[in-house]
SERO-4910 file (N, C-alpha, C, O; in steps of 0.05 Angstrom, whole numbers):
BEGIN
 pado doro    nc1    nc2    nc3   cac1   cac2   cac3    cc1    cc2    cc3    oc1    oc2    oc3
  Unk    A    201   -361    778    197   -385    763    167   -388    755    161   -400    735
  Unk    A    146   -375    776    115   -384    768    108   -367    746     89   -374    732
  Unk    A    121   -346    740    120   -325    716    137   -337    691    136   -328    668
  Unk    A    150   -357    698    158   -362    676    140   -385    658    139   -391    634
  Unk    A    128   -394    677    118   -419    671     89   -411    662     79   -429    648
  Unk    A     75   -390    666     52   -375    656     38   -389    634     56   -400    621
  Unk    A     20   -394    624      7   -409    605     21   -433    594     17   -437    570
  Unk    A     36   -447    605     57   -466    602     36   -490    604     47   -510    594
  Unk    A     17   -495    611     -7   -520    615    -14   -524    588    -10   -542    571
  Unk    A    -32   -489    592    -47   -493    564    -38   -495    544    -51   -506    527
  Unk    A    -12   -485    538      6   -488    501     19   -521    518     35   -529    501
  Unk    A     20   -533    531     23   -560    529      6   -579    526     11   -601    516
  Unk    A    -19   -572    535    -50   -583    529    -43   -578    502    -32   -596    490
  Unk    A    -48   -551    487    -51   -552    464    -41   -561    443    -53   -565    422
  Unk    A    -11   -564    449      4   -581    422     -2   -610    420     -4   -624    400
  Unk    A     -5   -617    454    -14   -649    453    -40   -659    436    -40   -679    421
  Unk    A    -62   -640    440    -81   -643    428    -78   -641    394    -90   -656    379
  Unk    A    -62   -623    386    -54   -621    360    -37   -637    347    -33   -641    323
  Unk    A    -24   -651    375     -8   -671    355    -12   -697    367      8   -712    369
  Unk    A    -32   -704    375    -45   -733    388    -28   -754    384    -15   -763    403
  Unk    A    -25   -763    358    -10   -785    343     25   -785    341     36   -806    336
  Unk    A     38   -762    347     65   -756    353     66   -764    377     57   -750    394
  Unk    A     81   -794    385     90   -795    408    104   -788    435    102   -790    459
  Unk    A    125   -776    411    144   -762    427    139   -735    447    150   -724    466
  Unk    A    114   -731    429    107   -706    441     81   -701    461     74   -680    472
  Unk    A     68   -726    463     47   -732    483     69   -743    509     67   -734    532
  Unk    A     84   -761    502    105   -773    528    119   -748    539    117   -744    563
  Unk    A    138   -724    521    148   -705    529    120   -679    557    119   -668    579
  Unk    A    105   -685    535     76   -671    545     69   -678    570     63   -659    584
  Unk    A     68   -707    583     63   -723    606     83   -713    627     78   -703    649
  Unk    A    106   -717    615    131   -709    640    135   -674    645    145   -663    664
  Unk    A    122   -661    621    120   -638    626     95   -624    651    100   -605    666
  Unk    A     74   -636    650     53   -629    659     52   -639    687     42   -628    707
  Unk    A     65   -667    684     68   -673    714     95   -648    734     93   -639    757
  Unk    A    112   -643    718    122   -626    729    116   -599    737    129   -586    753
  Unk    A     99   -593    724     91   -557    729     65   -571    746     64   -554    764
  Unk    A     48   -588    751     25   -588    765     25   -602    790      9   -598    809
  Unk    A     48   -624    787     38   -635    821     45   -624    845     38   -635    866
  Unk    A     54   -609    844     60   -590    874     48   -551    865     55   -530    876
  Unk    A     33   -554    847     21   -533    846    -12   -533    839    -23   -535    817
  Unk    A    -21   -530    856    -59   -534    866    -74   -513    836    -90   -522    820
  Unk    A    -63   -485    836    -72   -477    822    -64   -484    783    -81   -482    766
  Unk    A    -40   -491    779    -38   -508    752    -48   -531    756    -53   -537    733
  Unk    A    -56   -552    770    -67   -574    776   -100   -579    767   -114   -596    755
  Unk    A   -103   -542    784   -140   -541    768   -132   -521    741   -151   -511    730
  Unk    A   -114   -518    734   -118   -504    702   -113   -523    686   -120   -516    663
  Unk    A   -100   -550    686    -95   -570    681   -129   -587    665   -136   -593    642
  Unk    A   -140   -590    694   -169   -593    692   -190   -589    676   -207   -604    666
  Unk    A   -184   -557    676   -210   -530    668   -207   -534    631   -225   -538    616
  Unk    A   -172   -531    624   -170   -531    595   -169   -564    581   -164   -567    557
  Unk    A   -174   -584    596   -182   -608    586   -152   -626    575   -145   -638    554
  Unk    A   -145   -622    595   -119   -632    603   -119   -673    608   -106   -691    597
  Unk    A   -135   -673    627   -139   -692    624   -150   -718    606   -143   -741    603
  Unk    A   -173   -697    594   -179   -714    567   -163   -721    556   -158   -745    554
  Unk    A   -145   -698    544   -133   -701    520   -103   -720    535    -92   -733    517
  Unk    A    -91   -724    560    -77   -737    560    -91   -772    560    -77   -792    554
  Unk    A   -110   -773    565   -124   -797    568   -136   -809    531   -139   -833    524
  Unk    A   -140   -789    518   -141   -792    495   -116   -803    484   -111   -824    471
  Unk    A    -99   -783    492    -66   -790    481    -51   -823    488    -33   -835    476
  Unk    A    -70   -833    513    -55   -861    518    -77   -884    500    -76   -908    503
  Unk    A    -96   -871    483   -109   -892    471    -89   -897    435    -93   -914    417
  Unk    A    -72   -876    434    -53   -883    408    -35   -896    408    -22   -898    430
  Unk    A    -26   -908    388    -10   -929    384     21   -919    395     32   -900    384
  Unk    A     31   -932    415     68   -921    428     77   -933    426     68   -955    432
  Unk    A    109   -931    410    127   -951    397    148   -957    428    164   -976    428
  Unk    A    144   -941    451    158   -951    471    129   -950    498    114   -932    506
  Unk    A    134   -982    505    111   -995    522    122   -977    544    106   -958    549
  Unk    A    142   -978    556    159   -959    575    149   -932    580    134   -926    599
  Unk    A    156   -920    565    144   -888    556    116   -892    563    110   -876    580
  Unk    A     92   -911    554     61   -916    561     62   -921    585     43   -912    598
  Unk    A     80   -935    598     68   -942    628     77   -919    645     68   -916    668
  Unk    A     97   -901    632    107   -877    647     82   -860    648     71   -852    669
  Unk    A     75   -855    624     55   -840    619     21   -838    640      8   -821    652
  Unk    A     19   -866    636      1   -885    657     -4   -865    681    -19   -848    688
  Unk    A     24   -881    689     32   -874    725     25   -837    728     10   -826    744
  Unk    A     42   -826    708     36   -798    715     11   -783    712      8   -760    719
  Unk    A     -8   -798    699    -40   -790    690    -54   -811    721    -78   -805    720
  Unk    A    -52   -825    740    -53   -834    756    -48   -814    782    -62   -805    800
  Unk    A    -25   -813    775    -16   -784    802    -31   -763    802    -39   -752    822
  Unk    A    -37   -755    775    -49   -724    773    -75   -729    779    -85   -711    793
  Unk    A    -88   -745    774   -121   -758    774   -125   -753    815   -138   -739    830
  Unk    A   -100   -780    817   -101   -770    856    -98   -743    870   -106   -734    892
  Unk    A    -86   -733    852    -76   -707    863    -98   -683    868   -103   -667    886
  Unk    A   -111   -694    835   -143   -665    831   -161   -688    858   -169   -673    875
  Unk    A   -165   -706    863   -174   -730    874   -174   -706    905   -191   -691    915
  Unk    A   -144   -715    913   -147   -701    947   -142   -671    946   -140   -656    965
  Unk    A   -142   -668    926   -147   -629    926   -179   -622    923   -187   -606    940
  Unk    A   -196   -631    907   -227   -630    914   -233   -637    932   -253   -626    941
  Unk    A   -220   -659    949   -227   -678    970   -226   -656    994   -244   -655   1012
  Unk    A   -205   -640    992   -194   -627   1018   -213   -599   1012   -216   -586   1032
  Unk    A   -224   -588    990   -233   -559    984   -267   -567    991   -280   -548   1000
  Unk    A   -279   -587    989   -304   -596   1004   -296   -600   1023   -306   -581   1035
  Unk    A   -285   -613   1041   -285   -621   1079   -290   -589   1083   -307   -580   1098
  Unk    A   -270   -572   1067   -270   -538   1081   -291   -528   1079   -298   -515   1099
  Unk    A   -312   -531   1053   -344   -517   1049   -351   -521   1077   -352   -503   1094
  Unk    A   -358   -555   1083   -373   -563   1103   -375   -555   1130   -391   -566   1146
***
């Protein structure tokens, strides 16, 4: 399954970014990304590295014809934020 999913971040970063203003496809984008990244550390920081977060945080400043879909969106840019949050959190206690 992790081979299948192989650059699956970044061509989802990237259409999002290409299609900012298409809703459907920043919301599809959200539930996609939360799915391939929150139980995987290393898509979580490739998530990161290719500007994943921007661009989903960019994506919730456009206009969404479903408030629903925005607060979904919200919540799952919230999770992932905690997630890079206690995965840095836990990869410094280890430096120390």
């Amino acid at each position: 399954t992790a081979q299948v999913a192989d650059g699956a971040v970044y061509a989802i970063v990237a259409s999002m970014k290409q299609h900012l203003r298409v809703v459907e496809i920043q919301a599809n984008g959200f539930r996609a990304l939360a799915n391939l990244c929150l139980d995987d550390q290393d898509r979580l920081r490739e998530l990161s590295d290719v500007g994943g977060l921007t661009t989903m945080t960019m994506a919730l400043q456009t206009t969404w014809e479903s408030k629903m879909d925005q607060h979904e969106a919200i919540s799952l840019l919230s999770i992932l934020l905690r997630s890079l949050a206690d995965l840095n959190a836990n990869e410094t206690s280890v430096e120390c």
